[in-house]
FIROMAR-49108 format. One record per atom (N, C-alpha, C): z, y, x. Coordinates in steps of 0.02 Angstrom, whole numbers, plus 32768, in hexadecimal, padded with zeros to 4 digits. Layout:
residues N
ZYX/...
This chain:
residues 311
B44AE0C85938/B412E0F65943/B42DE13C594D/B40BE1615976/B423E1965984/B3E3E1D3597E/B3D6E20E597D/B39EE22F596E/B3AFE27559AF/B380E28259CB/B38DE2D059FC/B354E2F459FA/B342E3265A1B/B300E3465A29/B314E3715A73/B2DBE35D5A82/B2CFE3705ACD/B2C9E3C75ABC/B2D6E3E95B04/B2E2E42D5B0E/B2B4E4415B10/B27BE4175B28/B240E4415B1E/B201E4285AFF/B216E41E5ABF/B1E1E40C5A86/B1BEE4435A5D/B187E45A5A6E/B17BE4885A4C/B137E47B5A1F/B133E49A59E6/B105E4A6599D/B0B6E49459E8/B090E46259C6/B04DE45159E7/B010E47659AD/B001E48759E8/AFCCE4E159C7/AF7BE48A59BA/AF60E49E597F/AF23E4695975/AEF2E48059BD/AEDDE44B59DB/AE9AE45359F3/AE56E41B59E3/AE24E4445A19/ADEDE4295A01/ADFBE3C55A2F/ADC9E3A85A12/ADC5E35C5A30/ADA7E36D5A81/ADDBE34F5AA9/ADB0E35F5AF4/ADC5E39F5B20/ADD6E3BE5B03/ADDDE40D5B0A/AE2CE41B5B2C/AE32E3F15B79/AE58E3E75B8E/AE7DE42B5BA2/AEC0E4425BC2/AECAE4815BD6/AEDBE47C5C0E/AECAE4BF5C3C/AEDFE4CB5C88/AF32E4B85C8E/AF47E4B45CC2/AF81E4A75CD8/AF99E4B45D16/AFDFE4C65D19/AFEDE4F35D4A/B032E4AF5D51/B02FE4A65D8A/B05CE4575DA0/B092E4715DB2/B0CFE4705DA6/B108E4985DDA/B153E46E5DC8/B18FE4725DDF/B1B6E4655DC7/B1F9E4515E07/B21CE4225E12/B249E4125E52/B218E40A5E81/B23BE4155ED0/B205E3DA5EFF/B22AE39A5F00/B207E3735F08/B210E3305F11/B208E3095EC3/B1FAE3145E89/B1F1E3005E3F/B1BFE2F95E34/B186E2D45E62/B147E2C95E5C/B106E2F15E56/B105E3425E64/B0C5E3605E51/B08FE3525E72/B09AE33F5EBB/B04EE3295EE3/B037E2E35EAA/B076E2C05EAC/B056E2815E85/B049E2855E46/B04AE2B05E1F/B031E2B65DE1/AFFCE2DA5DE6/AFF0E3255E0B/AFB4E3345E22/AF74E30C5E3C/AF8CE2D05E3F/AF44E2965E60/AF53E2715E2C/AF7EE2675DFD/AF67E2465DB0/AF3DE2675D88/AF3EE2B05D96/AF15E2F15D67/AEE3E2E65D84/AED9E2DD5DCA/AE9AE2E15DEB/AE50E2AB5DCE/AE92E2615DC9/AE67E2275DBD/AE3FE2285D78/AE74E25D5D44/AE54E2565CFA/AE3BE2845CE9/AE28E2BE5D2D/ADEDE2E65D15/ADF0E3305D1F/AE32E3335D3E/AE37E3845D3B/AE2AE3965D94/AE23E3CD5D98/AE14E3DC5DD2/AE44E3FF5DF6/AE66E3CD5E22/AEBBE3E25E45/AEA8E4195E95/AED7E4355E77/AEE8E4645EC5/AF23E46B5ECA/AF4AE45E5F09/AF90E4785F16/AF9FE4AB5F46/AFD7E4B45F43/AFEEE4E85F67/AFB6E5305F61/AFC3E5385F2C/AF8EE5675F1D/AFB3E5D25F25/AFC4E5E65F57/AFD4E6375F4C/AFD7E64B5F02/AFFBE65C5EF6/B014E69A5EA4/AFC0E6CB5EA0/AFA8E6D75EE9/AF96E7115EDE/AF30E6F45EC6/AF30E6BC5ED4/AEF2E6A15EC6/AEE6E6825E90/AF1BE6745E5E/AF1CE64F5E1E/AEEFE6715DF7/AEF4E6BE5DE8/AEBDE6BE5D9A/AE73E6E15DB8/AE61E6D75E02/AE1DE6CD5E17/AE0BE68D5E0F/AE35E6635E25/AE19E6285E18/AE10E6115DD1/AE2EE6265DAE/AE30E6115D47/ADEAE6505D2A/ADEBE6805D63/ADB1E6C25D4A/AD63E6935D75/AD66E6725D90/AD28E65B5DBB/AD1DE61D5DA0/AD49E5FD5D74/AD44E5AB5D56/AD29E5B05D1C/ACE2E59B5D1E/ACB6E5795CED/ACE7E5565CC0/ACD5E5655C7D/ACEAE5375C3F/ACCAE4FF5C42/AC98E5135C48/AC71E4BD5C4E/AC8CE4945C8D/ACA0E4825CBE/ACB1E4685CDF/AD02E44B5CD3/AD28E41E5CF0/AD66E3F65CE3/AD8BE42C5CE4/ADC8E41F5CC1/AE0DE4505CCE/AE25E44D5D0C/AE43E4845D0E/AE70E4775D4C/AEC4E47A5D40/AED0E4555D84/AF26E43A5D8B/AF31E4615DCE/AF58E4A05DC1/AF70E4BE5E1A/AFA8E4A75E11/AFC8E49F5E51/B008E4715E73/B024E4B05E7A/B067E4E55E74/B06EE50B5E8E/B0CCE4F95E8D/B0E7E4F75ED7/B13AE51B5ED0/B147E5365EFF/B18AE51D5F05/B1B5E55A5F4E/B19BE5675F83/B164E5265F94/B156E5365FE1/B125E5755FD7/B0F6E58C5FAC/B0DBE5C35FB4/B0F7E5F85FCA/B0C3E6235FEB/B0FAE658600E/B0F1E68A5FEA/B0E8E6985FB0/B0EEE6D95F8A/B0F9E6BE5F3E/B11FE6735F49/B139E64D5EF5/B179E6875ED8/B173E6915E9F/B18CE6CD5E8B/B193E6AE5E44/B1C9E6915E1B/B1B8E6725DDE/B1AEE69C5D9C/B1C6E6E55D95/B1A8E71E5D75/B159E72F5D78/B155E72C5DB6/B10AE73D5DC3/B0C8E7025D94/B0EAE6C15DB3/B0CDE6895D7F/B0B7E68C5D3B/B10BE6A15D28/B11AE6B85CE0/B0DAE6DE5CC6/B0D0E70C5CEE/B0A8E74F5CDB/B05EE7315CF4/B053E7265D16/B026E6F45D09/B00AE6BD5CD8/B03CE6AB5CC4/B019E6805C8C/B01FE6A25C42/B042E6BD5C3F/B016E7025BFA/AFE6E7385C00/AFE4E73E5C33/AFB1E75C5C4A/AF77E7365C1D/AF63E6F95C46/AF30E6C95C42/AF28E6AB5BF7/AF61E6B15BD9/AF67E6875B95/AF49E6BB5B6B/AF64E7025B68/AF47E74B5B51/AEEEE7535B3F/AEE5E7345B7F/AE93E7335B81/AE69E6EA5B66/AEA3E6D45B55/AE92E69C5B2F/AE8DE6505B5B/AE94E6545B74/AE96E6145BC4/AEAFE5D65BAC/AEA9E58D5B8E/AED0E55B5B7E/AEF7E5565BCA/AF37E5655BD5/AF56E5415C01/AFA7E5515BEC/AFB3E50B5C13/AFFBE4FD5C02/B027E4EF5C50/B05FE4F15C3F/B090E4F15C8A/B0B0E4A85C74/B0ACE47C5CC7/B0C5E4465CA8/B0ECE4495CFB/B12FE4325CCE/B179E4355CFB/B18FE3FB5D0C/B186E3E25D47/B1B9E3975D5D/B1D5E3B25D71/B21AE3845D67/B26EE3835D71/B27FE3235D8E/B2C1E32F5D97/B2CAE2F35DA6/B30EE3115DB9/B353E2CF5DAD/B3A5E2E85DB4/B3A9E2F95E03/B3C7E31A5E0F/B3EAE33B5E58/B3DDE2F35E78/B404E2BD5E63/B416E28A5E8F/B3D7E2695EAD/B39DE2535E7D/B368E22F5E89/B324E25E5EA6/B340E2BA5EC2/B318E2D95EE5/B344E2CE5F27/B389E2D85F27/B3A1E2C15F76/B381E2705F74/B399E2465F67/B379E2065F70/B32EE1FA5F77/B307E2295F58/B2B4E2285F8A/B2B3E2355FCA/B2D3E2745FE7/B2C9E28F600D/B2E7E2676041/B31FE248603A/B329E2066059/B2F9E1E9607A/B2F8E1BC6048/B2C8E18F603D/B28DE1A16077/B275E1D2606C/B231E1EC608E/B250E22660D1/B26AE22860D1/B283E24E6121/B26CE27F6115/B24CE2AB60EA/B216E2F260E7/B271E32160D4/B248E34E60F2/B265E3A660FD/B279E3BE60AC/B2A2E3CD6088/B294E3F16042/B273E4476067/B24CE464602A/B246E49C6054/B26FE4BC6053/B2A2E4C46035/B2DEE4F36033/B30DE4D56075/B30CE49E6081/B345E47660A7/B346E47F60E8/B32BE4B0611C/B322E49E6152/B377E4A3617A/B387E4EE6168/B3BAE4FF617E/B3FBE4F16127/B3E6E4CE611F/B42BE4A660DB/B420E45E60E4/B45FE45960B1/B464E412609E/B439E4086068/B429E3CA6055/B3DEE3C46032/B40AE3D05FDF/B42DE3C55FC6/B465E3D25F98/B451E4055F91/B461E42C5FC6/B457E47C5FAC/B419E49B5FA2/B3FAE4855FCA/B3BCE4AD5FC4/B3A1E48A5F7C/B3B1E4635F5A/B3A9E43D5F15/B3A4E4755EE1/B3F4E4865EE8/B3FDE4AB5ECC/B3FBE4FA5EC7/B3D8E4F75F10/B3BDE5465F16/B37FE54D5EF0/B35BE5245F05/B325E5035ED1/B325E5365E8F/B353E4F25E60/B362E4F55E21/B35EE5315E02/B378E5725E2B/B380E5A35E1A/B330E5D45E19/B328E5C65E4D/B2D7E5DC5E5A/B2A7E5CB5E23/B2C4E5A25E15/B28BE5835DE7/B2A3E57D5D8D/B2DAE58F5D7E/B2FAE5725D44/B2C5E5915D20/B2C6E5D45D27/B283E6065CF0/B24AE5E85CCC/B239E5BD5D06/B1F3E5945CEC/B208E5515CD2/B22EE52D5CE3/B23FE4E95CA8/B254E5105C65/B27BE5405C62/B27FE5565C1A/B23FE57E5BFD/B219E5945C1E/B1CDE5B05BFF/B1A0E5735BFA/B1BEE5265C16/B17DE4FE5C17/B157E4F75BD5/B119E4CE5BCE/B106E4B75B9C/B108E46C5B92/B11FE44C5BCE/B121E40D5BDF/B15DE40F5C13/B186E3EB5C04/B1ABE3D85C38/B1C4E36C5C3C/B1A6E3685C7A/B1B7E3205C8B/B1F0E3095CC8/B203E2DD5CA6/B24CE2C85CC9/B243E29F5CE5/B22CE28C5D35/B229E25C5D4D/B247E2305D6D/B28DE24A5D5B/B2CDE21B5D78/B2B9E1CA5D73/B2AFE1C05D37/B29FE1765D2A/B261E14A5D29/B237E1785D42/B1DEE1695D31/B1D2E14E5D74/B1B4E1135D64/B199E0EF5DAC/B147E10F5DAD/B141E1155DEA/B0E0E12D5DCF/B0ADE1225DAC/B0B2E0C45D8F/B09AE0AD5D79/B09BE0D55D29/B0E9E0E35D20/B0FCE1115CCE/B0D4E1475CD9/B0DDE1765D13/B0D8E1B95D18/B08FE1B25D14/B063E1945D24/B031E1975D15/B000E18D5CD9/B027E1615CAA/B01CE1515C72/B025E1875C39/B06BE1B55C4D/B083E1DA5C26/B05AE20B5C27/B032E2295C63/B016E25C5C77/AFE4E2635C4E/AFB7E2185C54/AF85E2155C39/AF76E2135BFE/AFA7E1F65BD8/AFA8E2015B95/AFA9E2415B87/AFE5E2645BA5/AFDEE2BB5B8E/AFA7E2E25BA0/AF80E2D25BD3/AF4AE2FB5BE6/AF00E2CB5BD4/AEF0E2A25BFF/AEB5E2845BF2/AE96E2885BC0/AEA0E2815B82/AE75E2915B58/AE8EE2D25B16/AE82E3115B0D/AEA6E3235AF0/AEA4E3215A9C/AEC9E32B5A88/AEBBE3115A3E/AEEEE3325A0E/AECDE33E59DD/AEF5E3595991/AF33E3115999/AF6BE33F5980/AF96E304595B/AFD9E307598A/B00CE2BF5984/B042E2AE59AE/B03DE28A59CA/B04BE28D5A09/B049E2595A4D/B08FE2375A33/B087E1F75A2F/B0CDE1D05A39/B0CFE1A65A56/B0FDE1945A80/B137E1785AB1/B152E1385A87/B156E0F25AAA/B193E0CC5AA1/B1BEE0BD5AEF/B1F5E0C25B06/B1FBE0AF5B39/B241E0775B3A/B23BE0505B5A/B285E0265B51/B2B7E0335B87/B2E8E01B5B8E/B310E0405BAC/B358E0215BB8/B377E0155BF6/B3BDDFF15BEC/B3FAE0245BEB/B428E0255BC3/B455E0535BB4/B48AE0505BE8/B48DE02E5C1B/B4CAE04E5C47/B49DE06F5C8B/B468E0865C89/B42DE0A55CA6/B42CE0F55C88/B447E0FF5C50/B43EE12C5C25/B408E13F5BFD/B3FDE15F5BC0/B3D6E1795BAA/B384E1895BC2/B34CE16D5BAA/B32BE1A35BD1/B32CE1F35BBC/B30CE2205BEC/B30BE26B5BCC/B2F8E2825BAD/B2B1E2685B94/B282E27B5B70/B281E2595B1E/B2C0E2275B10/B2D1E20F5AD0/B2D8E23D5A93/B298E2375A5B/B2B4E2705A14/B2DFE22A59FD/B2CCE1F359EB/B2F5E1B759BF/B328E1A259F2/B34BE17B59E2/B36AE13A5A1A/B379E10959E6/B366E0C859F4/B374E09D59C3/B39AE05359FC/B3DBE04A59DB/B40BE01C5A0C/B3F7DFD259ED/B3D6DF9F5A1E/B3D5DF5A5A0B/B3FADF345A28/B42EDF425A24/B47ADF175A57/B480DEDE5A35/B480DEE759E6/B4A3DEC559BB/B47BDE7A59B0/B444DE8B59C9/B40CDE5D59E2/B431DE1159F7/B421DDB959EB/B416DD955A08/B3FBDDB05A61/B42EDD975A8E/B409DD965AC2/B3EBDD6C5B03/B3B0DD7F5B06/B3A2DD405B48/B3C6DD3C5B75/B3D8DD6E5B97/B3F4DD645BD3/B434DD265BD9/B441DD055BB1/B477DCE05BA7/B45DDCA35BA7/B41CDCA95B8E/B3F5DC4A5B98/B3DBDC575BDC/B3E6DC1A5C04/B3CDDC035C57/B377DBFF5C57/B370DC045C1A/B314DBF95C21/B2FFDC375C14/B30BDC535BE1/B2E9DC955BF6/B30DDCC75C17/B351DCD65C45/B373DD075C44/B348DD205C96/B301DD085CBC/B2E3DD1A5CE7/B293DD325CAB/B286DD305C7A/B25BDD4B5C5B/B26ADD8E5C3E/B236DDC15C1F/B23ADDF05BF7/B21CDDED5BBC/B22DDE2E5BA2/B210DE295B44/B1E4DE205B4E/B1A4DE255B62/B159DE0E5B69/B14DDDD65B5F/B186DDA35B73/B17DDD655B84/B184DD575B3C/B14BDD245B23/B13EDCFA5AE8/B185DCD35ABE/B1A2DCC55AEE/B1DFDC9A5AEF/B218DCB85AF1/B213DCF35B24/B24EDD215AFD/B243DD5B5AC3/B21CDD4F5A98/B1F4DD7C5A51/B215DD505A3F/B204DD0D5A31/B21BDCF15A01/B261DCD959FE/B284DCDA5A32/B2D2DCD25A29/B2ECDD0B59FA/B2CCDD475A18/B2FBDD8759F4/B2E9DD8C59B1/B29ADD7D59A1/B276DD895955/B2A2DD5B5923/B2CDDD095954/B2D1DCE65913/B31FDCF5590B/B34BDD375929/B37EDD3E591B/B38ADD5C58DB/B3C1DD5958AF/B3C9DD65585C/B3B2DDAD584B/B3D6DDD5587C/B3C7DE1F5865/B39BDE35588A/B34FDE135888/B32ADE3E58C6/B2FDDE545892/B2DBDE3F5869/B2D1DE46582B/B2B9DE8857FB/B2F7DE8857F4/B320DEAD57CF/B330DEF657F6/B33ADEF35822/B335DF285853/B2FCDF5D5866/B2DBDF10586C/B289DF375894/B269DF64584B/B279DF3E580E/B262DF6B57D6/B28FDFA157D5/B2BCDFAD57DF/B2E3DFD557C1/B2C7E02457F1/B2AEE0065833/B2ABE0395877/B273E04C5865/B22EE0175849/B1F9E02F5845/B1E1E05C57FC/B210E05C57CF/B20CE0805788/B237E0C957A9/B253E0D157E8/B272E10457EC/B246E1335800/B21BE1145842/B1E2E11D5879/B19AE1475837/B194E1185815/B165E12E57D4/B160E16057A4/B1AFE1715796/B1CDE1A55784/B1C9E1F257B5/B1EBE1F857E4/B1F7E2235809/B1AFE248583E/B18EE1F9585B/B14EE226587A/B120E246585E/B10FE22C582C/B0D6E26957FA/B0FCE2B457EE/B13DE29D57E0/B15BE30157CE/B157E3035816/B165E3115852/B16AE31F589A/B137E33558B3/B0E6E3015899/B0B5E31B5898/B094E3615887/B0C3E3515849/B0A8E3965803/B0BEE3CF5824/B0EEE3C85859/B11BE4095874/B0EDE40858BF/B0C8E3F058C6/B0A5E3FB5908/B0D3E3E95942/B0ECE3AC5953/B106E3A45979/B0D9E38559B4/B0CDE38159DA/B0A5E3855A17/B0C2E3275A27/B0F7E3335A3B/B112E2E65A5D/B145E2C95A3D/B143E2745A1B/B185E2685A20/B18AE2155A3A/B1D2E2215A51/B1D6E1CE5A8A/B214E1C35A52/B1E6E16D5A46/B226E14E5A33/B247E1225A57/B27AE1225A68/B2C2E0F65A90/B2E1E0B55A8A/B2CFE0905A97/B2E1E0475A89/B305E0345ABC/B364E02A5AB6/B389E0115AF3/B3B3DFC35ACD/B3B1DFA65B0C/B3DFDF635B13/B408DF615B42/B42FDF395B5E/B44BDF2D5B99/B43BDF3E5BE4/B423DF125BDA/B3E7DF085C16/B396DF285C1C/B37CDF2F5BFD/B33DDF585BED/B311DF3A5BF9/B31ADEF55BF5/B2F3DEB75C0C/B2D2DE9A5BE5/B302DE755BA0/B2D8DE615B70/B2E1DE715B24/B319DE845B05/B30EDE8A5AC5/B2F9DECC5ABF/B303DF055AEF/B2DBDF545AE2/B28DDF4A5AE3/B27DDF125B1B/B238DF065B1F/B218DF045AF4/B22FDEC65AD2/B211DEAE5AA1/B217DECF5A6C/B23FDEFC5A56/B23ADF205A18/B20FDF5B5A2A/B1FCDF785A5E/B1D7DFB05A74/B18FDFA85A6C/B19DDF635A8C/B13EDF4E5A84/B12BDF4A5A41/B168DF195A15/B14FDF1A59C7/B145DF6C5996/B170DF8D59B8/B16EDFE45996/B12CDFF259A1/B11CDFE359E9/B0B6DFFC59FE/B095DFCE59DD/B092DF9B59DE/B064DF73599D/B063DF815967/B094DF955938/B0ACDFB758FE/B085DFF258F3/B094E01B5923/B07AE0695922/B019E0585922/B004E02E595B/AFBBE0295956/AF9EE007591E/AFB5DFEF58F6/AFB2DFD358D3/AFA2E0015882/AFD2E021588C/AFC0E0675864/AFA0E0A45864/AF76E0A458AB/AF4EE0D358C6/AF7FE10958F6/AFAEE0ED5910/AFD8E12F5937/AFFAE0F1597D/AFC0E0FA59A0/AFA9E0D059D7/AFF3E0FA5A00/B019E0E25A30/B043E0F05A52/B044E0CA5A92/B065E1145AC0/B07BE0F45B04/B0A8E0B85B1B/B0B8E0805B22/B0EEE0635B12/B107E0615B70/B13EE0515B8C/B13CE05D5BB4/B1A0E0305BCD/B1A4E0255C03/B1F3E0055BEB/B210E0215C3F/B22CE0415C2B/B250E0755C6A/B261E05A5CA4/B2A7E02A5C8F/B2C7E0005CA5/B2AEDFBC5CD8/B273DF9B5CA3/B258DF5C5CB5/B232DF835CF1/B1F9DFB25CE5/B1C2DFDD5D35/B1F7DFEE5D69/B240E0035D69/B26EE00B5D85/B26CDFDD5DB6/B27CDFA65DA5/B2A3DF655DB2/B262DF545DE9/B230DF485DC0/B1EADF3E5DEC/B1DEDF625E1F/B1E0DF935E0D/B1CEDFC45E5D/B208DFBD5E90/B244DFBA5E87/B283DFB55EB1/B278DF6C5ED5/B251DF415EA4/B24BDEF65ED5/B226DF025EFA/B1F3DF1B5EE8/B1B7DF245F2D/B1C0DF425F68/B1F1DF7B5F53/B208DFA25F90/B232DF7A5FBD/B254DF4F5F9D/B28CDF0D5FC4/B25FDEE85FEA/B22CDEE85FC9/B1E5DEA95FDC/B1BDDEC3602A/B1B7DEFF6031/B199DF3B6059/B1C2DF3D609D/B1F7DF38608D/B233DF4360D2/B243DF0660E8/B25ADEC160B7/B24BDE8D60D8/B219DE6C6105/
């Protein structure tokens, strides 16, 4: 087991039930903001992109409280994006009391060149560079605001199906308390980013070695019970869940906003599965209902379909 904290975890101020906050969308191009902006859209907030610097706090000075929050899309391509100006903008707005928060997608250098691939589109920085660079021209433009975020999401590894789930949990309904995360995960994939725990089930009995289940996952009935009837699974799962019992109530007590717990195996197929799903049964079980979510396995799925698409 290993323990970290994300860079940008910060003290979660109480609010009211419902009492969702504005949001200002920004972060790399190519790290999903149109597509998370139409996840905000679906659960209620009222999206605008590509929104001018210079129209933001008419539009937050003309927006009814009574009506949905809003989600502006704003980065580089604006022609007067200025990430100071932002800055000053959003204290401005917070000053006067405004619920809104800055939420930052990112995603590694490699898997924003590999979109842009993928999709033949222009970076806006890239016309006259190599897309590399203009990456990292980027980066710079923008570093100010991932370190002022209040949210920052890493979507290197999030298939939409995650990114949407994750979203919604953090926004859709807002609520006193800690949002928690289980996600599983295969370790020669790396880490995910957003891990406070990491808990290693290598040591695990594994399927992949029996011919009957090594095409199933932890979900599968049949591979639960291979791993459940191994000696130390036991013994383990108590030992993880008296830790889990221990630690999230103080985390709570400190106002911690988010925490993801990390469940890796080999493969990320079946014994992370299955211990991930049992951590979310566990947790609902005790009234601390969780995202559960398996990185690796939505990975794997979406990459077939795309194989499926071109064939």
């Amino acid at each position: 087991m290993t323990t970290g904290s994300r860079s940008r975890a910060k003290p979660a101020a109480k609010r009211n039930v419902g009492a969702r906050p504005n949001l200002i969308v920004t972060g790399m191009s190519g790290a999903g903001r149109s597509s998370s902006l139409k996840v905000l859209e679906d659960i209620g907030y009222e999206a605008v992109d590509n929104l001018p610097l210079a129209l933001i706090e008419s539009l937050f000075a003309g927006h009814p409280r009574s009506r949905p929050p809003l989600a502006i899309g704003i980065d580089v391509r604006a022609a007067d994006f200025d990430a100071d100006r932002l800055k000053r903008i959003l204290s401005r707005q917070r000053k006067r009391g405004a619920p809104l928060r800055l939420l930052f997608l990112d995603a590694s250098d490699e898997t924003l060149a590999r979109r842009y691939k993928e999709t033949r589109r222009k970076h806006p920085l890239g016309s006259d560079r190599p897309i590399r660079d203009a990456i990292r021209r980027e980066r710079v433009l923008v570093g100010d605001l991932r370190a002022a975020a209040d949210e920052v999401v890493d979507t290197t590894d999030l298939a939409p199906p995650a990114l949407r789930r994750l979203l919604t949990a953090r926004f859709g309904i807002e609520h006193d308390g800690t949002r928690l995360s289980v996600v599983s995960f295969a370790y020669p994939r790396g880490l995910p980013a957003d891990a406070d725990f990491v808990f290693d089930v290598r040591f695990l009995d594994n399927p992949h070695y029996d011919a009957a289940l090594k095409p199933l996952t932890g979900r599968n009935p049949k591979v639960a019970a291979h791993i459940a009837a191994d000696q130390g699974y036991a013994k383990f799962f108590k030992a993880l869940t008296d830790f889990l019992g221990l630690v999230l109530g103080r985390f709570e007590s400190d106002g911690k906003s988010d925490i993801t717990v990390a469940i890796g195996c080999t493969g990320g197929r079946h014994r992370s599965v299955y211990v991930a799903e049992e951590v979310g049964r566990w947790l609902a079980a005790r009234g601390r209902p969780a995202t559960v979510r398996h990185r690796d396995l939505e990975a794997e799925t979406t990459t077939a379909r795309r194989r499926a698409r071109i064939s």
